[in-house]
N, C-alpha and C positions, 0 to 999 in steps of 0.2 A: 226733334223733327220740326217744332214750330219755329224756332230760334233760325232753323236755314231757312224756311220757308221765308219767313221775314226777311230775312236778308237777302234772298231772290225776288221780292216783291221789291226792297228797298231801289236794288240794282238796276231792276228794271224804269224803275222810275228816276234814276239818274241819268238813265241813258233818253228815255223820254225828255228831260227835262233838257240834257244838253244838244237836244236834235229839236227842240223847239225852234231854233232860228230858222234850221232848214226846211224843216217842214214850213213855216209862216213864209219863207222866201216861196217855195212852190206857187203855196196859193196865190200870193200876191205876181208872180210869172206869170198864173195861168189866168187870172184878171188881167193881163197886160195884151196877153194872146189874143183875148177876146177883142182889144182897142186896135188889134195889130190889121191896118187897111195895105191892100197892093193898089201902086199907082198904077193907073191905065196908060198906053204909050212908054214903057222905058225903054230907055235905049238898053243893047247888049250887054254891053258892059256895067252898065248900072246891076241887072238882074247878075252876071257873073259876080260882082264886090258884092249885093247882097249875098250870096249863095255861100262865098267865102265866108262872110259874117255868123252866119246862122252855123256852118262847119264850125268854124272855132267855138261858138257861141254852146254848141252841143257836147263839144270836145269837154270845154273847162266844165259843163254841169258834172259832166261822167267821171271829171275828177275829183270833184267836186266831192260828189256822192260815195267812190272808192275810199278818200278818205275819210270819210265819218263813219261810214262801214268797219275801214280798219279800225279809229278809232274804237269805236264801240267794242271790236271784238278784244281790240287789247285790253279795254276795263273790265270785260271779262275774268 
């Protein structure tokens, strides 16, 4: 019973270890969020290409994140 136990401890901290990057990317995102100013006066189009930007920008994190998801559950 110890011997799985341990190896379910180990497991877990493999998966810790290799989600380190994305965890540290989060934080350092959500440090960037804070710096993140809106210009006063844009034009339409200016606000429409950001809008696009932050869509796709949200799209790749959610890929992002699905596959380290999958990942993980495959080292399972």
């Amino acid at each position: 019973m110890s011997d799985d136990l341990s190896d379910e401890i180990e497991k877990c901290l493999a998966i810790l270890d290799e989600n380190m990057d994305v965890l540290t990317n989060l934080e350092f995102d959500l440090d960037d969020e804070k710096e993140d100013e809106l210009t006063p006066d844009m034009d339409l189009h200016n606000l429409l290409d950001m809008t696009e930007d932050v869509a796709e920008s949200a799209k790749l994190k959610r890929a992002e994140m699905n596959f380290t998801r999958r990942q993980s559950e495959d080292s399972l």
